[in-house]
N, C-alpha and C positions, 0 to 999 in steps of 0.2 A: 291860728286855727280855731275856727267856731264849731259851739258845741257842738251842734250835730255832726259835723266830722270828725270829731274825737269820738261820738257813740256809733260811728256807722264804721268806722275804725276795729272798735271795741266789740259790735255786735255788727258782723259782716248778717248778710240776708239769711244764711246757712244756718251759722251759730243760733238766729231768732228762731226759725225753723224746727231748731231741734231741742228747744228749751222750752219752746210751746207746743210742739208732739209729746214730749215728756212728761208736760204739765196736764195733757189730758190723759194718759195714761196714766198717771198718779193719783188724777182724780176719779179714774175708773176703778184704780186699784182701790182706793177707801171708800169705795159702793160696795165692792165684792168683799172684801173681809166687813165689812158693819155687816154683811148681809149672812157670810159664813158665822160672825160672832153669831150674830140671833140665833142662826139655826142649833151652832155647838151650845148654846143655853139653855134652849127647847129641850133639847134630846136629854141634856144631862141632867135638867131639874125633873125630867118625866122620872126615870132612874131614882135620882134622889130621893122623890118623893116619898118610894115605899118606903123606906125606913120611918115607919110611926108607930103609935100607940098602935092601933087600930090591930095593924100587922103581926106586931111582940102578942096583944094581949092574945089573937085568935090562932095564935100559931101556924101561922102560915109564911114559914119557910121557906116551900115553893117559891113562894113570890119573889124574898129576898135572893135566892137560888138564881132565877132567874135573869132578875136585875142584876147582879153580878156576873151573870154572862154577859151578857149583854153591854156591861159598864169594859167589859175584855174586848171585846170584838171594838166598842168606839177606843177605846186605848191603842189599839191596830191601827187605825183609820187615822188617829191624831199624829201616833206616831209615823205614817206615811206621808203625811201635809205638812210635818213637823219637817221631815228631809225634804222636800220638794220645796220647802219655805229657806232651806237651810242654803238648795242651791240657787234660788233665786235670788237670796241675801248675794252668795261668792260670785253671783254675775252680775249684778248692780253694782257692788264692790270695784267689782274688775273695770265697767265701763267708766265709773266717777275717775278711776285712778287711771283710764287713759284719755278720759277728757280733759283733767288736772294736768297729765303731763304736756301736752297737747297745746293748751293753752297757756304755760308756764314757758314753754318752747317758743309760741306763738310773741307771749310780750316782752321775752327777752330781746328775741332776735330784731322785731319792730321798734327800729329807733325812733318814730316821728312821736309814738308816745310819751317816751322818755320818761321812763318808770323810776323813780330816782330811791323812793323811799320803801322801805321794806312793808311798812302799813299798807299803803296804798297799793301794793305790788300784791300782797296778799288779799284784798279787797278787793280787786278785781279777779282773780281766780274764784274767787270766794262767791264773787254774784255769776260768773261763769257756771258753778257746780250748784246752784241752790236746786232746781228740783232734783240732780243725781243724790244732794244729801237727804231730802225730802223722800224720794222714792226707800233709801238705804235705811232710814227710819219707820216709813210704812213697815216694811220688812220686817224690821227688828219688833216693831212692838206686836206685830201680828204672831211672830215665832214667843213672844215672851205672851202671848194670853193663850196660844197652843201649850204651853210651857205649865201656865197654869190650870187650863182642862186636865192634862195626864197628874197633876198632882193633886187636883180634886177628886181622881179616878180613884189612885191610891190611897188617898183617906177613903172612901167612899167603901175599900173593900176590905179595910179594917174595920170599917163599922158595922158592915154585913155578919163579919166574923162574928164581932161581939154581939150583935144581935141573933144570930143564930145561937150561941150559946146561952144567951138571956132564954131564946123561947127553950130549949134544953132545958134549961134549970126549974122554970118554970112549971115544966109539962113532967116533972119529975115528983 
């Protein structure tokens, strides 16, 4: 058997099909989170900002007041994209692990392959699922920098505190 009939074997027309649908929708997905990253850094460096001299020394409160509202309301919104990220992750999960079985099914049962070694047996499942791992990491690392917005949030409104209290003491 020549190579190309062990890869047309391997990778039926379908199988190509759905590994390069996947690969552009993977690469659609890391335009939209770069694009969501900018914007969640935008909004929270604007927030951040007021925490300054400028603010503490003229007493203005308010401002800090506000900005901690405001740092409430985007801690909502994270926290919403956070579950929506979270079921994204348990449905890309779900389809790797029925395309894994799928095709583990697939190269067992196909004898002309003759799968013999357990390496090679995992190697081809393995190039089978590369962008469902791809996609299952987009995921994760987009949930782990949601992960770290809400706990920049958190500091963010312990230092409001303190800084309210600073202008308190100050104006005292």
């Amino acid at each position: 058997m020549n190579y190309k009939a062990i890869l047309s074997i391997m990778y039926p027309k379908d199988e190509i099909e759905r590994i390069d649908g996947l690969k552009i929708v993977n690469d659609n997905l890391e335009i939209v989170f770069a694009t969501e990253r900018l914007e969640w850094n935008d909004k929270l460096s604007k927030i951040f900002s007021c925490i300054n001299y400028d603010v503490i020394k003229n007493n203005k409160a308010s401002k800090l007041i506000d900005a901690q509202g405001l740092s409430l309301n985007y801690r909502q919104d994270l926290n919403n994209e956070v579950r929506v990220t979270f079921k994204d992750i348990s449905l890309a999960m779900s389809e790797r692990s029925r395309i894994e079985q799928e095709t583990i099914i697939k190269y067992h049962v196909d004898s002309t392959l003759s799968v013999k070694t357990k390496d090679i047996y995992t190697k081809l499942v393995t190039a089978h699922l590369r962008e469902n791992n791809r996609q299952v990491e987009l995921y994760n690392t987009h949930m782990e920098f949601l992960n770290q917005c809400i706990v920049s949030i958190d500091k963010f409104g312990y230092c409001v505190t303190n800084a309210v209290q600073l202008i308190n003491v100050m104006g005292k």
